[in-house]
N, CA, C and O atoms as CSV, one atom per row, in Angstrom:
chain,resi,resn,atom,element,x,y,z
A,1,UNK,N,N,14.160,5.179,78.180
A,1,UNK,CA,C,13.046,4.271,78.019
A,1,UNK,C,C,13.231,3.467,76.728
A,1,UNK,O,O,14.162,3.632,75.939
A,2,UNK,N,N,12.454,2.773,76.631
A,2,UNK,CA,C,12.189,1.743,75.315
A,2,UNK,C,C,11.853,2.208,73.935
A,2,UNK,O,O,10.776,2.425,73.380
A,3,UNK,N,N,12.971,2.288,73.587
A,3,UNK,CA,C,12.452,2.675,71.653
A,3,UNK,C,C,12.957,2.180,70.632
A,3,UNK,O,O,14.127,2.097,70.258
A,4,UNK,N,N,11.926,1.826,70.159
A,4,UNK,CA,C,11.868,0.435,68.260
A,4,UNK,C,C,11.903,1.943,67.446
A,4,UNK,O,O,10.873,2.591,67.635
A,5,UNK,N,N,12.744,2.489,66.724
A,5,UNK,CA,C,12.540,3.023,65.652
A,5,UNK,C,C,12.551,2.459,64.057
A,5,UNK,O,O,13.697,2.368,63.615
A,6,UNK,N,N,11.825,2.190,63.414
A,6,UNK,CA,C,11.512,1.143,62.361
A,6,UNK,C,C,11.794,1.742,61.119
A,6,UNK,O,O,11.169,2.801,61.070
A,7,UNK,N,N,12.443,1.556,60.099
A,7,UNK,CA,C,12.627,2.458,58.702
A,7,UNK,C,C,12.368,1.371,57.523
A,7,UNK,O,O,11.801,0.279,57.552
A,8,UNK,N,N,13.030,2.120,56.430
A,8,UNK,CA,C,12.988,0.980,55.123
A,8,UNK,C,C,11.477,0.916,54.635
A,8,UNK,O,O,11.397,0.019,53.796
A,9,UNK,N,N,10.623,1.342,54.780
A,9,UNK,CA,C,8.700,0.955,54.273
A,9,UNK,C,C,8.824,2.474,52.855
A,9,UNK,O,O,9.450,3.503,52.602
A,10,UNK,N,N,7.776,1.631,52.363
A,10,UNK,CA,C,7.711,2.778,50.936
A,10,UNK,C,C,6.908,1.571,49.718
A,10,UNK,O,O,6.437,0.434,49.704
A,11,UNK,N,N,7.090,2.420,49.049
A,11,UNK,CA,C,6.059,1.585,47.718
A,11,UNK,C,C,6.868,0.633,46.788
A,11,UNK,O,O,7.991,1.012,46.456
A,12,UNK,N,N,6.612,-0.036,46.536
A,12,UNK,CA,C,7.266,-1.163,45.401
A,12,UNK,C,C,6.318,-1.830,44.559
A,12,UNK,O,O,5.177,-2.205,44.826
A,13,UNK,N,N,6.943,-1.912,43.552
A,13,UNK,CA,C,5.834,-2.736,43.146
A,13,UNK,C,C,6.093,-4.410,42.912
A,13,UNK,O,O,7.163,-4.868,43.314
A,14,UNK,N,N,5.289,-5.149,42.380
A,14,UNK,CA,C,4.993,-6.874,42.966
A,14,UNK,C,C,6.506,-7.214,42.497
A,14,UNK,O,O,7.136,-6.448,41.767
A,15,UNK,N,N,6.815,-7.935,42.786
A,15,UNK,CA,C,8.233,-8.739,42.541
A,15,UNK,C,C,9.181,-7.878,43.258
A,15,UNK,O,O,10.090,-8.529,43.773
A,16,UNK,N,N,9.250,-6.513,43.461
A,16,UNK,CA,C,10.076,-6.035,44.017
A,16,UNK,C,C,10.549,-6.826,45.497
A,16,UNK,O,O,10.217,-7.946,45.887
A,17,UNK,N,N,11.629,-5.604,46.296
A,17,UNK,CA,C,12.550,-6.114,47.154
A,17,UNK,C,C,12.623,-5.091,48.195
A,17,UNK,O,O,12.948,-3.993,47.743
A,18,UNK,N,N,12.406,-5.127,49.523
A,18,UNK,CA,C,12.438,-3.819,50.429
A,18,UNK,C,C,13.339,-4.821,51.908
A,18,UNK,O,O,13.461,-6.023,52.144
A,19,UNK,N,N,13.683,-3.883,52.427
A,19,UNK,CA,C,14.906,-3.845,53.962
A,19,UNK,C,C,14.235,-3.132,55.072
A,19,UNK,O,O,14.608,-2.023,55.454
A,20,UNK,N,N,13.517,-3.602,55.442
A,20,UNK,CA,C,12.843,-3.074,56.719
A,20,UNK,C,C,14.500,-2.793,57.754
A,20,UNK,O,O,15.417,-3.608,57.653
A,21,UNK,N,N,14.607,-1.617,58.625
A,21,UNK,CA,C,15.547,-1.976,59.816
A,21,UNK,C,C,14.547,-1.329,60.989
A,21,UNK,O,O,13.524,-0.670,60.802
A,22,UNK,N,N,15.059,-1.656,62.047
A,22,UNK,CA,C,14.998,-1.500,63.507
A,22,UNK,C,C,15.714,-1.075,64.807
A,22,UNK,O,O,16.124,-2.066,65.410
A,23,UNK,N,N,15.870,-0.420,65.154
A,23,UNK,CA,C,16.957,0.260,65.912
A,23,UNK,C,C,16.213,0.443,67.556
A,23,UNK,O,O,15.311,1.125,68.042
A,24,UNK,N,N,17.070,-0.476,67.982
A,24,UNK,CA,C,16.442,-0.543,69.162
A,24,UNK,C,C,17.324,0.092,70.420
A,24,UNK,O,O,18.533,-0.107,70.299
A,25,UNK,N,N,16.972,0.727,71.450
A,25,UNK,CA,C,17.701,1.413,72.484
A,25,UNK,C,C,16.807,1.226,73.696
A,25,UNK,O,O,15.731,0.629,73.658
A,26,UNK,N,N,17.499,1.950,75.094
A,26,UNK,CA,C,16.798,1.575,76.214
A,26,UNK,C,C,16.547,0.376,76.683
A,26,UNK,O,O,15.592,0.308,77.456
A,27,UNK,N,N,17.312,-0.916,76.370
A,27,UNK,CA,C,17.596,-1.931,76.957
A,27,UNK,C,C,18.569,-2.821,76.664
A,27,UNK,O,O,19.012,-2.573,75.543
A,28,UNK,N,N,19.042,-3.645,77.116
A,28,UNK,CA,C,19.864,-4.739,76.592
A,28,UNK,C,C,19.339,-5.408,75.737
A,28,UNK,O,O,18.747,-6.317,76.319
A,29,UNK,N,N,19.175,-5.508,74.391
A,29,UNK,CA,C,19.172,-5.533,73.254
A,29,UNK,C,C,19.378,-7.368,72.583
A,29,UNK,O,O,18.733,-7.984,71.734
A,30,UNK,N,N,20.281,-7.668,73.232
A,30,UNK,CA,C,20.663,-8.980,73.053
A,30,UNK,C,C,20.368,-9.857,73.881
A,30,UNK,O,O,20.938,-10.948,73.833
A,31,UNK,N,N,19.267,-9.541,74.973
A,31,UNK,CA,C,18.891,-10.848,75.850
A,31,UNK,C,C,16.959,-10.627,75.522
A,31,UNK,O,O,15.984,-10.728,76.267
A,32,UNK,N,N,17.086,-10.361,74.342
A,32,UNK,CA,C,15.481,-10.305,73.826
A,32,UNK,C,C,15.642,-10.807,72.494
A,32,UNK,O,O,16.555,-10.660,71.682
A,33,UNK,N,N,14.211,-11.630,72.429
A,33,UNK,CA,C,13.894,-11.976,71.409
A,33,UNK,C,C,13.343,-10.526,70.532
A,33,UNK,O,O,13.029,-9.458,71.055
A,34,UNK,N,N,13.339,-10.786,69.375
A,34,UNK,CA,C,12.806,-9.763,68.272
A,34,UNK,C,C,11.545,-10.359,67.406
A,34,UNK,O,O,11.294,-11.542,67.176
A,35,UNK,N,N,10.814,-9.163,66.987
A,35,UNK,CA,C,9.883,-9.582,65.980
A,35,UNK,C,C,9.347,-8.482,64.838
A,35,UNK,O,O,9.652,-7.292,64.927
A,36,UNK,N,N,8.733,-8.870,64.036
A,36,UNK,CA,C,7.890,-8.205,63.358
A,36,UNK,C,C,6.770,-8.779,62.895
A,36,UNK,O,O,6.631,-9.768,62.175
A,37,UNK,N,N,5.874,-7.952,63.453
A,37,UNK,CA,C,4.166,-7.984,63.053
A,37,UNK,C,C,4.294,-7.326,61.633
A,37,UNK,O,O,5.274,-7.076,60.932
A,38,UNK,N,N,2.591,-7.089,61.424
A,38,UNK,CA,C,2.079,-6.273,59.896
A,38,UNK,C,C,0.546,-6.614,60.342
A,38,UNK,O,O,0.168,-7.674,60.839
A,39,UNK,N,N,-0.340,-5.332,60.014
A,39,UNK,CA,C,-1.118,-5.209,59.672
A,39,UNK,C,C,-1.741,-4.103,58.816
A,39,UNK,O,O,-1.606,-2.882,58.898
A,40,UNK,N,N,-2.726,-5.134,57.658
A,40,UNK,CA,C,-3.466,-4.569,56.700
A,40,UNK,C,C,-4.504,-4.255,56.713
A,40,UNK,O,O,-5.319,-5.075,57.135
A,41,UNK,N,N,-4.899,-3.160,56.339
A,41,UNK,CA,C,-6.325,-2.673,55.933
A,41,UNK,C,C,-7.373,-3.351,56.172
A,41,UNK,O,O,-7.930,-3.904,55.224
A,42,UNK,N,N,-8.043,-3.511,57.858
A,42,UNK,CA,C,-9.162,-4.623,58.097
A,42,UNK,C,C,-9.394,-5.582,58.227
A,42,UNK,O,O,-10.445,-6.223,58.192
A,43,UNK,N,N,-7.611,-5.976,58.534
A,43,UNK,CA,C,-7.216,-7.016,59.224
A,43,UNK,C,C,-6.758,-7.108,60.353
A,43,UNK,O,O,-6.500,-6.086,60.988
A,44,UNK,N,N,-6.529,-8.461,60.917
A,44,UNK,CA,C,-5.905,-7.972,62.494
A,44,UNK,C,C,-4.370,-8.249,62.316
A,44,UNK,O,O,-3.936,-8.903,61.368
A,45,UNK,N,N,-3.794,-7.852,63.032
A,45,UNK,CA,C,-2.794,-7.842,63.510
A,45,UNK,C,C,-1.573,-9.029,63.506
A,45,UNK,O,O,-1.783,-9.810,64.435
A,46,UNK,N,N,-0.666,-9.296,62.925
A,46,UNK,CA,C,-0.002,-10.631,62.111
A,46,UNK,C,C,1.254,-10.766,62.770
A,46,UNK,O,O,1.808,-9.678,62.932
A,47,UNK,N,N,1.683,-11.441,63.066
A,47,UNK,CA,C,2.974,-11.979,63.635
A,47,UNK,C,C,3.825,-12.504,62.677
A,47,UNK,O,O,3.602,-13.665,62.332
A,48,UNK,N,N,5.124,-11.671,61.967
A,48,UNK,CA,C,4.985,-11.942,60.530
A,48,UNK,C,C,6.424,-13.115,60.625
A,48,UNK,O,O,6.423,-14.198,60.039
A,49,UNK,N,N,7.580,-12.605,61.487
A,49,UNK,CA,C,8.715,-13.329,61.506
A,49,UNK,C,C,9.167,-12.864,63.247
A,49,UNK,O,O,8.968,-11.746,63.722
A,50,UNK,N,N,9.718,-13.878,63.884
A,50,UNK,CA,C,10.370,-13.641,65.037
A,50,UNK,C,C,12.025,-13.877,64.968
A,50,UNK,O,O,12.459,-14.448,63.968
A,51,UNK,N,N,12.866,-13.492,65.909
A,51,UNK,CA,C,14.122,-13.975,65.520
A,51,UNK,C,C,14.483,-14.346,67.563
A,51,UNK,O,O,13.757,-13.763,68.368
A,52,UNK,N,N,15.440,-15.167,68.014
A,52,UNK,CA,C,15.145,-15.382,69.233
A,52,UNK,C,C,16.915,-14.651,69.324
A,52,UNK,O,O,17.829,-14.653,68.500
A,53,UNK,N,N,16.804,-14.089,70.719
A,53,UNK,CA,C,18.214,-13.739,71.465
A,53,UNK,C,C,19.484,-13.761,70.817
A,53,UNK,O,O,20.112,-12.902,70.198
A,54,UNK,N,N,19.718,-14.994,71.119
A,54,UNK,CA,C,21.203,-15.436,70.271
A,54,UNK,C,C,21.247,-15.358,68.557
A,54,UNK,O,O,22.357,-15.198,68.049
A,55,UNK,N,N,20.150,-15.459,67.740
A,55,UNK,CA,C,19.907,-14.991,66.517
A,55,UNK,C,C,20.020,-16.533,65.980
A,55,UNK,O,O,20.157,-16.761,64.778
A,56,UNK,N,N,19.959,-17.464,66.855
A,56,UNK,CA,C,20.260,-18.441,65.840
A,56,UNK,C,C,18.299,-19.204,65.402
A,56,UNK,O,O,18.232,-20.246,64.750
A,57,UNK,N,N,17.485,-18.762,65.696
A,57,UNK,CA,C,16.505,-19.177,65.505
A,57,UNK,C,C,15.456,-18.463,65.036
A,57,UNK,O,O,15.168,-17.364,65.510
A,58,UNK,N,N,14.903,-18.932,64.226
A,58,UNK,CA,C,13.583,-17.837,63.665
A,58,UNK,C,C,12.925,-18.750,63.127
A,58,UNK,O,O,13.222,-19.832,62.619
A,59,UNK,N,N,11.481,-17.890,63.384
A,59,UNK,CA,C,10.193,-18.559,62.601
A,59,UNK,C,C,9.692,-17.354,61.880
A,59,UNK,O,O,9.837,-16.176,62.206
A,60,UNK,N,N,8.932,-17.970,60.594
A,60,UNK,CA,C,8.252,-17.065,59.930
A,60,UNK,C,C,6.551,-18.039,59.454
A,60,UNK,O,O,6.272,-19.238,59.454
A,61,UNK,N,N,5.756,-16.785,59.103
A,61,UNK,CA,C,4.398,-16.934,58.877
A,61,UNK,C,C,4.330,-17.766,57.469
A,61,UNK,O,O,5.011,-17.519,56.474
A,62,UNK,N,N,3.455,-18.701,57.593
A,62,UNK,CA,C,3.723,-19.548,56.688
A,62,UNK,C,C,3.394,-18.402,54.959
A,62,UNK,O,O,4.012,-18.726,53.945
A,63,UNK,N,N,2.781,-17.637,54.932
A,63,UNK,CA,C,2.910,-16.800,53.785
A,63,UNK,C,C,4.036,-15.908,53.470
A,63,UNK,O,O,3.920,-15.219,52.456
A,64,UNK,N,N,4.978,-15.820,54.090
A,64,UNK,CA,C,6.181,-15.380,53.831
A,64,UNK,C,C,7.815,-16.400,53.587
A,64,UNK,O,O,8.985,-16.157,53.293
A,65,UNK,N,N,7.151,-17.348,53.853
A,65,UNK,CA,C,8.222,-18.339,54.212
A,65,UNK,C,C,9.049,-18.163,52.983
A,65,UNK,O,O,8.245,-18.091,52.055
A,66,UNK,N,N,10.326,-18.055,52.504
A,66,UNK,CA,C,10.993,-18.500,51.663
A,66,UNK,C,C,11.052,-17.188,50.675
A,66,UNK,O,O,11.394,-17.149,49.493
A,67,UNK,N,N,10.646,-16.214,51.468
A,67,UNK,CA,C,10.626,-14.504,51.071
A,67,UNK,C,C,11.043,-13.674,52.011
A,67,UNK,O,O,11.805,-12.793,51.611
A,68,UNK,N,N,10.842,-13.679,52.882
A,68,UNK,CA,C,11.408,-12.776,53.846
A,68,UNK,C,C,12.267,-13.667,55.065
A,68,UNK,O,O,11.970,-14.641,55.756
A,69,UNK,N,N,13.633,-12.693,54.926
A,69,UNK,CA,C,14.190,-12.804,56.596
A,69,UNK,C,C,14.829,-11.872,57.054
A,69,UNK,O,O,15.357,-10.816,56.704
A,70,UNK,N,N,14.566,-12.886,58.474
A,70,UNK,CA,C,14.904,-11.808,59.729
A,70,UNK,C,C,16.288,-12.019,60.299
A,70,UNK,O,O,16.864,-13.085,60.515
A,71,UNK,N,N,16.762,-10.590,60.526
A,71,UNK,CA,C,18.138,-11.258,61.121
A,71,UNK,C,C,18.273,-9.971,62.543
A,71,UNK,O,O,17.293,-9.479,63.102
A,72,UNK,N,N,19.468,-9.711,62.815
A,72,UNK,CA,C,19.728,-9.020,63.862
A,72,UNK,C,C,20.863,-8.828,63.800
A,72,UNK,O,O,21.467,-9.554,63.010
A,73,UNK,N,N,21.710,-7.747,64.611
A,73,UNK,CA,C,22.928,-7.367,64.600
A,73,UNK,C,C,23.010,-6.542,66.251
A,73,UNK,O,O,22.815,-5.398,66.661
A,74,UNK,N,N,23.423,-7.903,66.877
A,74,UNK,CA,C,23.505,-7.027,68.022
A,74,UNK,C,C,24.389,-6.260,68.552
A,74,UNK,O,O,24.115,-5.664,69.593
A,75,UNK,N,N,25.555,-6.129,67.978
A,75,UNK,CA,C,26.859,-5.228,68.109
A,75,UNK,C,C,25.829,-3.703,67.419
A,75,UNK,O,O,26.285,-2.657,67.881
A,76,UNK,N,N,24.890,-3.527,66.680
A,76,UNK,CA,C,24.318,-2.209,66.501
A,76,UNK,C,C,22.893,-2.713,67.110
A,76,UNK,O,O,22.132,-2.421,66.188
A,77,UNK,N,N,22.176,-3.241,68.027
A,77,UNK,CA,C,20.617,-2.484,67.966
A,77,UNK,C,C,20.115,-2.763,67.355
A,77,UNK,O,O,19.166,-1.983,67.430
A,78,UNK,N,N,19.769,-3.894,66.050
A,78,UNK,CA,C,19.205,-3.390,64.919
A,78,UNK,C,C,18.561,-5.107,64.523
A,78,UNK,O,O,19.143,-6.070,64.022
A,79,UNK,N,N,17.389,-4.967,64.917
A,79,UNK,CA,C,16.874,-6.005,63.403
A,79,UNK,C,C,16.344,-5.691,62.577
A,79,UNK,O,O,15.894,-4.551,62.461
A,80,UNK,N,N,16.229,-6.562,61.767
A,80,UNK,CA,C,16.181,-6.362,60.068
A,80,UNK,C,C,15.473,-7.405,59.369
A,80,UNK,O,O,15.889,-8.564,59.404
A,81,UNK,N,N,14.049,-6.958,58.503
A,81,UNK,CA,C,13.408,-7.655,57.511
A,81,UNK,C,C,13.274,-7.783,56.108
A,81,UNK,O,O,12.370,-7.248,55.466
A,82,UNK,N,N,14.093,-8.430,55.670
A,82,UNK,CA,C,14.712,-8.546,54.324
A,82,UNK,C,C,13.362,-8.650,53.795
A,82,UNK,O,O,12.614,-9.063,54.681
A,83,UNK,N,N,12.849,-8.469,52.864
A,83,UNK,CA,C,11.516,-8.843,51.820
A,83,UNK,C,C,11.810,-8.771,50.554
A,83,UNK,O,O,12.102,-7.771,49.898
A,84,UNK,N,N,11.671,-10.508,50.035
A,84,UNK,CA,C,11.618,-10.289,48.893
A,84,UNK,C,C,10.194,-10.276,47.569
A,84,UNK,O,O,9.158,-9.611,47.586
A,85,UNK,N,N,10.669,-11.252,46.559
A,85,UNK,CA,C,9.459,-11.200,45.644
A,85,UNK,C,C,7.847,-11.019,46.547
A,85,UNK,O,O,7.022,-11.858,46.910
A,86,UNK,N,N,7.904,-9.619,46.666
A,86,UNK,CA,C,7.078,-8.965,47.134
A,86,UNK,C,C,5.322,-8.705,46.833
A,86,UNK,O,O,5.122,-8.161,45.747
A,87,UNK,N,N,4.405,-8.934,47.421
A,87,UNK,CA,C,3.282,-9.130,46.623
A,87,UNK,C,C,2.093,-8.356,47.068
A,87,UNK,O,O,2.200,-7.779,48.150
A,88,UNK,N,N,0.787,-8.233,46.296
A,88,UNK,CA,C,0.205,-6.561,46.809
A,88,UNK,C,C,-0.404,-7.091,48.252
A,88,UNK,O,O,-0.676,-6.187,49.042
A,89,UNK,N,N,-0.655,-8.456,48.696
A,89,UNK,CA,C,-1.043,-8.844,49.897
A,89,UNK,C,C,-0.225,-8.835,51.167
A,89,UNK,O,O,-0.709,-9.168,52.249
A,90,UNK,N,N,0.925,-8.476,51.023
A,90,UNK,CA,C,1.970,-8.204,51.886
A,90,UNK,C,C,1.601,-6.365,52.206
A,90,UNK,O,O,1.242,-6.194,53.371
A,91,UNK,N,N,1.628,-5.599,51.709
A,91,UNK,CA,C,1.083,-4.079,52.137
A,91,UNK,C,C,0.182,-4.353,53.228
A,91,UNK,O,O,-0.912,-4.877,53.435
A,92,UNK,N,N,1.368,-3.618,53.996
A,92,UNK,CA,C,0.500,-3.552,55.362
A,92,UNK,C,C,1.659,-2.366,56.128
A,92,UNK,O,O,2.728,-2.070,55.595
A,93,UNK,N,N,1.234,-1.853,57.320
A,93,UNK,CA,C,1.824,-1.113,58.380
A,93,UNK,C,C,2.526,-2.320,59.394
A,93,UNK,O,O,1.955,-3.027,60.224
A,94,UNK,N,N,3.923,-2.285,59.024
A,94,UNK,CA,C,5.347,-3.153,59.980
A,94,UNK,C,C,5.400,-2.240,61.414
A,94,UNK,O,O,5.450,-1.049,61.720
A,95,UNK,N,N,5.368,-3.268,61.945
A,95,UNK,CA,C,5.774,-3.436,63.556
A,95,UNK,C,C,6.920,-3.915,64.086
A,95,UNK,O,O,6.755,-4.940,64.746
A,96,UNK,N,N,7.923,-3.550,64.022
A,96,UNK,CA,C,8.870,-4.206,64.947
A,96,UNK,C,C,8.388,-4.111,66.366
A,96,UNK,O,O,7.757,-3.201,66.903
A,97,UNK,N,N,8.899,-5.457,66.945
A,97,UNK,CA,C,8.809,-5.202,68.624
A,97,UNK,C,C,9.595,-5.975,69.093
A,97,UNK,O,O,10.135,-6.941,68.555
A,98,UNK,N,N,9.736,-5.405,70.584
A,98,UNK,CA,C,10.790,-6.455,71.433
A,98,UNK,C,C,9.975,-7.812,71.566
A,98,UNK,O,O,8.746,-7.747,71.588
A,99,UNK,N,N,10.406,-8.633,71.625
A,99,UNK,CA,C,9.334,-10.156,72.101
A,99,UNK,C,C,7.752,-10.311,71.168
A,99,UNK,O,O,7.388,-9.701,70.163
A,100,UNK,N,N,7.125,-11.263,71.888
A,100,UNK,CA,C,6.226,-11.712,71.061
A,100,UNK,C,C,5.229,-12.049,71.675
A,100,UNK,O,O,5.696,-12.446,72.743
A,101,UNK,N,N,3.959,-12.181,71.731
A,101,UNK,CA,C,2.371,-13.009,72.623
A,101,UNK,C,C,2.298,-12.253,73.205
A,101,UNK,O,O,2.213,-11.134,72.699
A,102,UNK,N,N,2.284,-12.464,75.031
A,102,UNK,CA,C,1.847,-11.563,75.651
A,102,UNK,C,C,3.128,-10.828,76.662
A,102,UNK,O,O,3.006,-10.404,77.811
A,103,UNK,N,N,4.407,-10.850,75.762
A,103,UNK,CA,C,5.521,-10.215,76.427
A,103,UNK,C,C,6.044,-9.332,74.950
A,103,UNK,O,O,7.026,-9.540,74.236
A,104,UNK,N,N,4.776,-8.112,74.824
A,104,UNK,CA,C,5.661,-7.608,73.313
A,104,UNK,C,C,5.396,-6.356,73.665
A,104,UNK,O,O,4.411,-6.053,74.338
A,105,UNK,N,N,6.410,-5.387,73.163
A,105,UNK,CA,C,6.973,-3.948,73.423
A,105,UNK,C,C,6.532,-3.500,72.033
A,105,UNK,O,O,6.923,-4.162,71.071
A,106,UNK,N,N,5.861,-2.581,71.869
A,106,UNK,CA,C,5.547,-2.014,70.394
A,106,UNK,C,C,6.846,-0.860,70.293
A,106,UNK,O,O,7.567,-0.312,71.126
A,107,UNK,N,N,6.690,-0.809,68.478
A,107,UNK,CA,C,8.114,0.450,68.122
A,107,UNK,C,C,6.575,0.967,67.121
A,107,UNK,O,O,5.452,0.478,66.997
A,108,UNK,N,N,7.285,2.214,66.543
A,108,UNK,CA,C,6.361,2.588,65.643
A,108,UNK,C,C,6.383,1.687,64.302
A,108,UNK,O,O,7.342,0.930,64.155
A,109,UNK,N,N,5.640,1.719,63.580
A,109,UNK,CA,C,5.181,1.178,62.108
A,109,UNK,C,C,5.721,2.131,61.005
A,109,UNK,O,O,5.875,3.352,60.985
A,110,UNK,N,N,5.946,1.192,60.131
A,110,UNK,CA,C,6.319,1.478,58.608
A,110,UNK,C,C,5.638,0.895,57.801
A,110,UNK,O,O,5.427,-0.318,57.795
A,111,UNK,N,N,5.071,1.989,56.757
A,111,UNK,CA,C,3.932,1.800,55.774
A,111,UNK,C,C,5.075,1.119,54.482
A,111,UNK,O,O,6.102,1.670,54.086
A,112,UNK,N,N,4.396,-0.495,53.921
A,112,UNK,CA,C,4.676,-0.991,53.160
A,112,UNK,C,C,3.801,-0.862,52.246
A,112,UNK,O,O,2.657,-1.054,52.659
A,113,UNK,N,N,3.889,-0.608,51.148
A,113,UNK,CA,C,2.886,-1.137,49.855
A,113,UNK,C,C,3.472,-1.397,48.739
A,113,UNK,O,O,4.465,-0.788,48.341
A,114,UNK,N,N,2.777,-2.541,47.994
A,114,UNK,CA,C,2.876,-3.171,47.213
A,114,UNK,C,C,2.069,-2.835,46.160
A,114,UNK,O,O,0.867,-3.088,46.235
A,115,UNK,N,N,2.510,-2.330,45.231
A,115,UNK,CA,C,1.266,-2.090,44.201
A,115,UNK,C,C,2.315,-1.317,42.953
A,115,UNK,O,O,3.417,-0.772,43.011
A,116,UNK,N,N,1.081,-1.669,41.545
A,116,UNK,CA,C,1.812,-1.384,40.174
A,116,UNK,C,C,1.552,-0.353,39.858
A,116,UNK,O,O,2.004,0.105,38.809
């Protein structure tokens, strides 16, 4: 069956730098788009960066732009959310999933936080 196993989440503090990965199994791997959500504490649910199939395309949330990316490695299974200058509004529980809207596969979450 279908499994996102998600790693890399832990505490940092602001300016810091964290590597989300993703390890994906139970399907063909490379004819799916990828993503990662986040949600925080009493918020809903965020669509944070996508990466499409072939890896040559990605969008990100305009509050991350020019801080975090997404890439993929489809010879391993694996996408990946680079994060950088990191900030306490970014702490949230990461979602990787297969696809995105109303074609998305949940993996489990990784607790990010940001704080001094």
């Amino acid at each position: 069956q279908v499994q996102l196993v998600a790693s890399g989440g832990g505490l940092v503090q602001p300016g810091g730098s964290l590597r989300l990965s993703c390890a994906a199994s139970g399907f063909t791997f490379r004819n799916y788009g990828m993503a990662w959500y986040r949600q925080a504490p009493g918020k809903e649910r965020e669509l944070v960066a996508r990466i499409f199939n072939d890896g040559g395309s990605t969008t990100y949330t305009e509050s991350v732009k020019g801080r975090f990316t997404i890439s993929r490695d489809n010879a391993k299974n694996t996408v990946y959310l680079q994060m950088t200058s990191l900030k306490p509004e970014d702490t949230a529980v990461y979602y990787c999933t297969r696809g995105w809207g109303s074609q998305v596969y949940w993996g489990q979450g990784t607790q990010v936080t940001v704080s001094s």
